[in-house]
C-alpha positions in Angstrom: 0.0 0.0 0.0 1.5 3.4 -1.0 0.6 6.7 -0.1 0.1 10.6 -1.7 -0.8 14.3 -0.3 -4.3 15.4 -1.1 -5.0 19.1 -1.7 -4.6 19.8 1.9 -1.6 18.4 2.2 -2.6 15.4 4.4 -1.8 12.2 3.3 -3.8 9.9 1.5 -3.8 6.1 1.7 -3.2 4.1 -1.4 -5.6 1.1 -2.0 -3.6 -1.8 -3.7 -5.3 -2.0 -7.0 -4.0 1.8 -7.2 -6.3 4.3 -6.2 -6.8 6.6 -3.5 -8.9 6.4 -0.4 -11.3 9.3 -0.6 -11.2 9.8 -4.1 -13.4 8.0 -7.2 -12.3 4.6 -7.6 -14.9 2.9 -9.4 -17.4 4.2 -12.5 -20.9 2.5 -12.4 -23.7 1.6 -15.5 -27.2 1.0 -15.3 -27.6 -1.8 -18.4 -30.6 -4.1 -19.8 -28.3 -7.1 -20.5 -25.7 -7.9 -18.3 -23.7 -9.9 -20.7 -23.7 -7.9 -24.0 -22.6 -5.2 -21.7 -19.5 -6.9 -20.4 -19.1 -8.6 -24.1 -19.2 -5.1 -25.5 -16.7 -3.4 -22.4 -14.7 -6.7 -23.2 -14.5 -6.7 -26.8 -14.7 -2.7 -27.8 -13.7 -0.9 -24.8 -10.6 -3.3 -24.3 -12.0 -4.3 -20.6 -11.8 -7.1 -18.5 -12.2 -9.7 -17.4 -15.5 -9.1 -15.6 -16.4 -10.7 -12.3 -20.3 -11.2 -12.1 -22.9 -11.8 -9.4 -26.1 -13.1 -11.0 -28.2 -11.8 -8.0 -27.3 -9.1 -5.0 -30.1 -8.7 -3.2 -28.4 -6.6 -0.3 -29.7 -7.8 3.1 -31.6 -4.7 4.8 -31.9 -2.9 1.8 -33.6 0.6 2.2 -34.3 3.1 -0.7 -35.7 7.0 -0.4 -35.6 6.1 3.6 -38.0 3.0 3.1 -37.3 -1.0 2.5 -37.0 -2.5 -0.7 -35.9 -5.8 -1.8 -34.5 -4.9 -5.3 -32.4 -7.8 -7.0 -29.6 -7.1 -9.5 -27.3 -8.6 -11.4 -23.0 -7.5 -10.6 -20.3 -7.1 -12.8 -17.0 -5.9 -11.8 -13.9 -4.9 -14.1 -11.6 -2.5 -14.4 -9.8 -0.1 -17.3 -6.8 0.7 -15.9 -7.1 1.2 -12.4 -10.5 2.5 -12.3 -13.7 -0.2 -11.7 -15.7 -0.6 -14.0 -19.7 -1.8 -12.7 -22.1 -3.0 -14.7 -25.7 -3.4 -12.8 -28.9 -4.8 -14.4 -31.9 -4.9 -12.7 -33.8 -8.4 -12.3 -37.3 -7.2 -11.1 -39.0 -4.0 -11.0 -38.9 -3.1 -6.9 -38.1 0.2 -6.1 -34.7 1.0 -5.9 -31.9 3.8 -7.1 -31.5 1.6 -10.4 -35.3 1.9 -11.1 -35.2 5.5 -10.3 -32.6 6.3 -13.4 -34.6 4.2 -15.9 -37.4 6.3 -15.4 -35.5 9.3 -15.5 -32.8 8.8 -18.0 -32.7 5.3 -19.5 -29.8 2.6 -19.1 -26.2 4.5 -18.8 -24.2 5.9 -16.2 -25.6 6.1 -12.6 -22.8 6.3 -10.0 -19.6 7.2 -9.0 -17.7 5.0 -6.6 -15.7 7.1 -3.8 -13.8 4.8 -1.2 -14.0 6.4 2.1 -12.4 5.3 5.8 -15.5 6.8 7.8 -18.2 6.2 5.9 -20.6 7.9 7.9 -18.4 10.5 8.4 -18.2 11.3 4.9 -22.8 10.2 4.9 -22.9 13.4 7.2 -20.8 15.6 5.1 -22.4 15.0 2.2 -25.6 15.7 3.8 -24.3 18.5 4.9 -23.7 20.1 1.6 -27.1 19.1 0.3 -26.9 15.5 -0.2 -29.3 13.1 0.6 -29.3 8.8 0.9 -30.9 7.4 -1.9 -30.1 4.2 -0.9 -28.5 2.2 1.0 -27.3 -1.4 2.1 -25.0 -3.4 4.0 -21.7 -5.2 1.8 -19.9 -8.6 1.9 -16.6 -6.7 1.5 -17.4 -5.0 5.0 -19.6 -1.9 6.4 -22.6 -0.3 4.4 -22.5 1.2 1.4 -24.8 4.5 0.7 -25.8 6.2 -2.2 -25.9 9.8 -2.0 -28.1 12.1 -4.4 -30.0 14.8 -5.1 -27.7 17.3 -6.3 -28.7 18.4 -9.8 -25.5 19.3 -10.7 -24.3 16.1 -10.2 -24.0 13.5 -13.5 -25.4 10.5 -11.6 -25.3 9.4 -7.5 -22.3 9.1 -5.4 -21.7 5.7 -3.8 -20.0 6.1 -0.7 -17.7 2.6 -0.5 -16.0 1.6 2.9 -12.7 1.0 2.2 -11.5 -1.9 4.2 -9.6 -4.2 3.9 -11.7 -6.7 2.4 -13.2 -4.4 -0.1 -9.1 -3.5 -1.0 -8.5 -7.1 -1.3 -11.5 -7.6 -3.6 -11.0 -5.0 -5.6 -7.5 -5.5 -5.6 -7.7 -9.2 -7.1 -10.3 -8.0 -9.8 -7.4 -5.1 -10.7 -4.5 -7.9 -10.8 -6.6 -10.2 -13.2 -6.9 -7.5 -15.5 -3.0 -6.9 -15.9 -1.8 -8.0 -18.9 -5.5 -10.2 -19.2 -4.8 -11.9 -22.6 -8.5 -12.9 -23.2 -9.0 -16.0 -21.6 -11.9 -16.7 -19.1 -13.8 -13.3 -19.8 -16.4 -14.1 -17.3 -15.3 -15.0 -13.8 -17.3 -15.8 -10.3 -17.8 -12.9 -8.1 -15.7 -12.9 -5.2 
């Protein structure tokens, strides 16, 4: 793990697959069909390989401050050091995903910021205008939280925990894609 200044001077830690704590570290898509989407990242945008979850359901989900039990199809990947995530919706429950469909159609939705505290950085946000859209707790540790509402903003912010299991994770999905010649384009999540 290495380590940089921010803007302030303070020191930032280094995640292993090469990106900051506290800045964004993954770039997220709302799609129709999970696998022409990684086919497409794979074979035109030079991508992969992808590591897919057919169904996240998120235990304890809640979405505009009220349960939901929205399931979705995962893909992970990464161009260069930044993640790439591919989500497709499996059912029609409310949910953040949902929410851009009606609004925008399939595309981008979210920006991925690893944070240490992330309720720390949930009450900052709300603090300049933000509110949670959605959140849910992770298998790589903590709870994530989707912050939105700004309308200058291109999409939500997810807030991600970075610890060390979600480093790790993201880590060995960043080491596959080194030098990936091809070979086994679809992987297990994991």
């Amino acid at each position: 793990m290495h380590s940089r200044m921010d803007t302030a001077g303070d020191l930032m830690r280094t995640l292993g697959f090469g990106q900051p704590v506290g800045s964004i570290v993954q770039m997220a898509y709302i799609v129709a069909d999970i696998r022409a989407a990684m086919k497409w990242w794979q074979t035109d945008g030079k991508t992969g390989p992808f590591f897919l979850l057919d169904s996240f359901t998120g235990p304890e989900q809640r979405y505009r401050g009220g349960p939901t039990k929205a399931d979705v199809a995962i893909a992970m990947g990464f161009a260069g050091h930044m993640m790439i995530e591919l989500i497709q919706p499996k059912d029609k429950e409310p949910s953040v995903y949902q929410e851009t469909i009606r609004q925008r159609g399939y595309g981008f939705h979210h920006v991925g910021i690893a944070v240490d505290d992330v309720e720390a950085e949930r009450k900052a946000y709300f603090g300049r205008g933000y509110h949670v859209a959605f959140s849910t707790p992770v298998p790589s540790g903590s709870t994530v939280y989707y912050m939105g509402d700004d309308p200058a903003a291109p999409g939500f912010i997810e807030l991600i925990p970075a610890t060390q299991g979600m480093d790790e994770m993201f880590t060995k999905y960043w080491r596959a894609s080194v030098d990936w010649d091809g070979r086994d384009p679809v992987r297990p999540f994991g």
